[in-house]
N, C-alpha and C positions, 0 to 999 in steps of 0.2 A: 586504378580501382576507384570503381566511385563512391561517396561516404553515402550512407544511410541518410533518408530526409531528414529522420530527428537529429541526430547527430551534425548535420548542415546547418540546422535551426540553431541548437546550443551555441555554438560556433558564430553565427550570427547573433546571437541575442547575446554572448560573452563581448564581442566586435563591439555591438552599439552600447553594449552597455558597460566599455572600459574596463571589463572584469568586475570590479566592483562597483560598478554606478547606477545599483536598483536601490530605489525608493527606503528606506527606512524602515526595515520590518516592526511591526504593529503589533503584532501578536507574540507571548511567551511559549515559549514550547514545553510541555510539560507530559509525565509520564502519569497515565489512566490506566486501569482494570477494564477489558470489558471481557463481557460474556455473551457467545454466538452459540444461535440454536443450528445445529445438524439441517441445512433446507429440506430434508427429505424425515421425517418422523420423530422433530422436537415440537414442544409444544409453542403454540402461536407466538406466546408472547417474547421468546426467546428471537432479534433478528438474526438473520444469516448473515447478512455482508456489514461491510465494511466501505465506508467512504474514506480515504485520506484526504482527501480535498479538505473534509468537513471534519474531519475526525471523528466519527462517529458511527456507530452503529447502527446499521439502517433494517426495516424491514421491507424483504423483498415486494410482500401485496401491497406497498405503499409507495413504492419510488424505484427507479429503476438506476438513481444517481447514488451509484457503487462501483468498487474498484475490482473488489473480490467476497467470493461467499464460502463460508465454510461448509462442506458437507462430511458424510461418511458413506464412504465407496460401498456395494453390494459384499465386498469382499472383508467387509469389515475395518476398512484403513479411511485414517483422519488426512481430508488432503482442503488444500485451497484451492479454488477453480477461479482465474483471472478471469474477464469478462467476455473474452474471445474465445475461452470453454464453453459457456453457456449461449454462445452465439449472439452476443451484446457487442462485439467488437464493434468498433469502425475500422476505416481502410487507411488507417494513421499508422505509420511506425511508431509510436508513444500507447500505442493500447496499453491501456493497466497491465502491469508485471510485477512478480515475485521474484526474487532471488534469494537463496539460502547462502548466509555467512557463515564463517568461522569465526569471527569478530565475537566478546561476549556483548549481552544487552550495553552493558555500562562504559566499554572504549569503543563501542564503534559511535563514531559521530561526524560522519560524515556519506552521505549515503553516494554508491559511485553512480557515475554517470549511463554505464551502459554494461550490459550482460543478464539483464531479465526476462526471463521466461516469461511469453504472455500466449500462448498456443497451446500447452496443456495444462493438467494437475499438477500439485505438489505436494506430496504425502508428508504427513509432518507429523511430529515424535515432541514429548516434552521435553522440553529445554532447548529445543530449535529458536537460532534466531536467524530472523526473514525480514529481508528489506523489501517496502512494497513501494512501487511506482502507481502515482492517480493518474486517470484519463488527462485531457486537457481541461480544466475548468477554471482554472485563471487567468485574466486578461491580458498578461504576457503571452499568452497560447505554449506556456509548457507546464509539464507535471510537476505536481509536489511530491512529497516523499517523507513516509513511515519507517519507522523500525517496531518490531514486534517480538517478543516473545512467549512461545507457546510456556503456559505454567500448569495445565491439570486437565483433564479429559472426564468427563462424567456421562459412561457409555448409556447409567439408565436415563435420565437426560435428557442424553442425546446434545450436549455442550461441551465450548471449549471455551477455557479461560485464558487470556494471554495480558502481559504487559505491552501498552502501547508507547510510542511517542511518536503523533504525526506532525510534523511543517506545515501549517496552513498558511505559512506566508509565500506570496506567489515568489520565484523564482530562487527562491534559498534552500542550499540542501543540508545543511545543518541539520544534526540529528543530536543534538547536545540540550539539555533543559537552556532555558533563559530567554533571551530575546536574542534571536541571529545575529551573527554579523555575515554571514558568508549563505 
C-alpha cells in the first residue's frame, strides 16, 4: 500500500527533524472568542473564515488566506465549508481539513495527525468540538492546527460564536495553552 504524500512528508520531516528537533516555538498558544458572519446573508462586517495559520478571522472580500468559512446551508443548517468546498483547494493532500472530536475543548491537546475531511461540509451543533487543519503556509511546508468550539448561533445575525485555540507555530501540534514543546 502506498502512504498518502502528506503522510510521507510528516514521516520525513519527523526523520530530519529527530522527532523533536524543530526550532523553539516562538509563540504562546492561547484560547480567543471569535465571531463568524454566515458568507451568505450576515452583515459585512462580520468575517466568514477563518485562518489557522494566522489565527484569525479573515474576511472573505479581503483575502483569500483562509482555511474554512462558516456559512448556513439553504436548508437552514450551520456547517464549515473547508476550502476545497468552495473550490479554493490545491492538488495537495494537506488541503485545509476539519474533523469532529469527542475529546472536550479542555483535554484534547494534542491535534491528530490524519483523518480530516477536507472535500465536503461539516454541519455543526453547539457544543461541537472541531479540530481544524491550515493549508500549507509555514516554511516547513506543513500545516498547523486549531481546535475550536462551537459556543452560540445567532440565526438573526446570521453568526456563530466559538472558542478558539490555533498553533501558529510552524510544525507543532500542540493544542494545549503555553508555548509548545511538541
Amino acid at each position: 500500500m502506498k502512504a498518502p504524500p502528506f503522510l510521507l512528508a510528516v514521516a520525513i520531516l519527523t526523520a530530519a527533524c529527530g522527532g523533536t528537533q524543530l526550532p523553539p516555538a516562538q509563540l504562546s498558544n492561547a484560547v480567543d472568542t471569535v465571531t463568524l458572519g454566515a458568507l451568505n446573508g450576515s452583515e459585512l462586517r462580520w468575517p466568514a473564515a477563518f485562518s489557522v495559520a494566522e489565527g484569525l478571522a479573515v474576511r472573505t472580500d479581503l483575502s483569500s488566506n483562509f482555511d474554512f468559512i462558516y456559512n448556513i446551508s439553504a436548508a437552514g443548517h450551520h456547517v464549515l465549508l473547508p476550502l476545497e468546498v468552495v473550490g479554493l483547494g490545491s492538488s495537495s493532500s494537506a488541503d485545509p481539513g476539519l474533523q469532529r472530536v469527542t475529546a472536550t475543548f479542555e483535554t484534547l491537546v494534542t491535534a491528530p495527525v490524519d483523518g480530516y475531511v477536507s472535500n465536503d461540509t461539516l454541519a455543526i451543533a453547539v457544543g461541537d468540538v472541531v479540530v481544524a487543519r491550515s493549508r500549507i503556509a509555514c516554511s516547513l511546508g506543513v500545516p498547523q492546527y486549531a481546535k475550536l468550539q462551537i459556543l452560540s448561533f445567532d440565526d438573526t445575525q446570521r453568526t456563530m460564536k466559538m472558542q478558539v485555540l490555533a498553533n501558529t507555530n510552524c510544525g507543532y501540534r500542540s493544542l494545549a495553552t503555553g508555548v509548545p514543546t511538541s
